[in-house]
Steps between C-alpha positions, in 0.01 A plus 500: 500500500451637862211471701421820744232381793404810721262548801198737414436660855810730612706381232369555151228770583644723807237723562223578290600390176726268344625816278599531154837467569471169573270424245723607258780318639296188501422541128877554426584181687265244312535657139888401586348168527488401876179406697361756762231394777392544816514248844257617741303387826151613307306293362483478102124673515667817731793510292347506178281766595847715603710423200181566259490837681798588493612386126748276616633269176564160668673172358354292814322548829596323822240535731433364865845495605611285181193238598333612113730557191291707253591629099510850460091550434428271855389186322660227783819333419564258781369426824616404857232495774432299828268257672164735609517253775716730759287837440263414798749486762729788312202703508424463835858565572523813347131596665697413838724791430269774401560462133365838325432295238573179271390454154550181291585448185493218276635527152337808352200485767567709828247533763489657879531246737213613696277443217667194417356117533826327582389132399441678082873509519674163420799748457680795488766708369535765781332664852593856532455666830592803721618493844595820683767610658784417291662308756185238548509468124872388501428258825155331327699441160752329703223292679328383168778399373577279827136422548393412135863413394367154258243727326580894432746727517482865640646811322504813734429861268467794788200416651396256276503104470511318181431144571614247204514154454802321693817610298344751333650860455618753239828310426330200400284673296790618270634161518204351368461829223893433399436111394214584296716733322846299517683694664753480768484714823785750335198625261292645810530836674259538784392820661336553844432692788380349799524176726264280220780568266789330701544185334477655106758761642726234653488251243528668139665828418277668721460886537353748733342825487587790699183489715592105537488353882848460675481127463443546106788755466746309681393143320518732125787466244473825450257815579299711254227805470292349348414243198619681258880545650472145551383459081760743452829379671366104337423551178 
């Protein structure tokens, strides 16, 4: 049995849809008896809302940067989230630097962090936030990472910041998704496109896309179309 863990954003769905192609593909590849999910930055309540759309048959769901291991329906799995303690000062932080935004989520509960009392979260699985341009996103990831080293991690996406418990990321996610199963890292094949991606890419049989960053292409056993090449060369 192989396990295939793909991005959503830019990976499986490129463009509008995630296309019957791929759907089809996806079908082929778990009637043969492997697992099929998706690893994604979202949280479970966005992605479920996508993957219902979209009619996407799933084995698991790892959301929030692998913080939340779901089953294929949502239902929560496992767990990994961090001391609510630090949010006041990351917060502020992020307010410091013109943050667009930051929402927080906490298991299956997400809420914007301007409408957010800080002291109802004990803890939580992720803080997502934009910071524009592109190069100020790259040099505040860096900075959390110094600054708030013993508690979170950031991921950089574009413009985007995923911020996850300490240790936290999409390769630990699979990890975590492969024990329950008993499975050895050989059984995964990861799929990605951008910088949140890096550490599934680098550390299983990982795979990029043809839109995928530079960093994922060069990191990437090997480069595909699209899911279905990928289901297609693997099978």
């Amino acid at each position: 049995m192989k396990i295939l863990a793909t991005d959503f954003d830019g990976t499986l769905r490129q463009g509008e849809s995630v296309g019957e192609k791929n759907l089809s593909a996806i079908e082929k590849w778990r009637n043969a008896g492997n697992l099929f999910g998706v690893i994604t930055g979202r949280y479970i309540g966005s992605i479920m809302r996508e993957i219902l759309h979209e009619n996407v048959k799933c084995d698991f769901i790892i959301a929030n940067n692998g913080g939340l291991i779901c089953d294929g329906d949502g239902k929560i799995i496992s767990d990994t989230s961090a001391d609510g303690k630090i949010l006041p000062e990351l917060t502020k932080y992020l307010k410091e630097y013109n943050a667009d935004f930051y929402n927080i989520a906490y298991r299956d509960y997400e809420v914007s962090g301007d409408k957010a009392n800080l002291n109802d979260f004990k803890r939580f699985t992720q803080v997502s936030t934009v910071i524009k341009p592109i190069e100020k996103t790259a040099e505040v990831t860096n900075e959390i990472n110094s600054k708030f080293k013993d508690y979170v991690s950031a991921h950089q996406n574009g413009i985007c910041i995923d911020i996850t418990p300490y240790g936290i990321c999409k390769s630990r996610g699979i990890e975590e998704l492969l024990k329950m199963h008993g499975l050895d890292k050989s059984a995964a094949i990861t799929a990605g496109d951008n910088l949140n991606d890096i550490t599934m890419i680098r550390d299983f049989y990982g795979c990029a896309v043809k839109n995928a960053v530079p960093v994922i292409k060069e990191a990437a056993k090997e480069i595909f179309d699209d899911i279905a090449s990928i289901i297609e060369a693997k099978i």
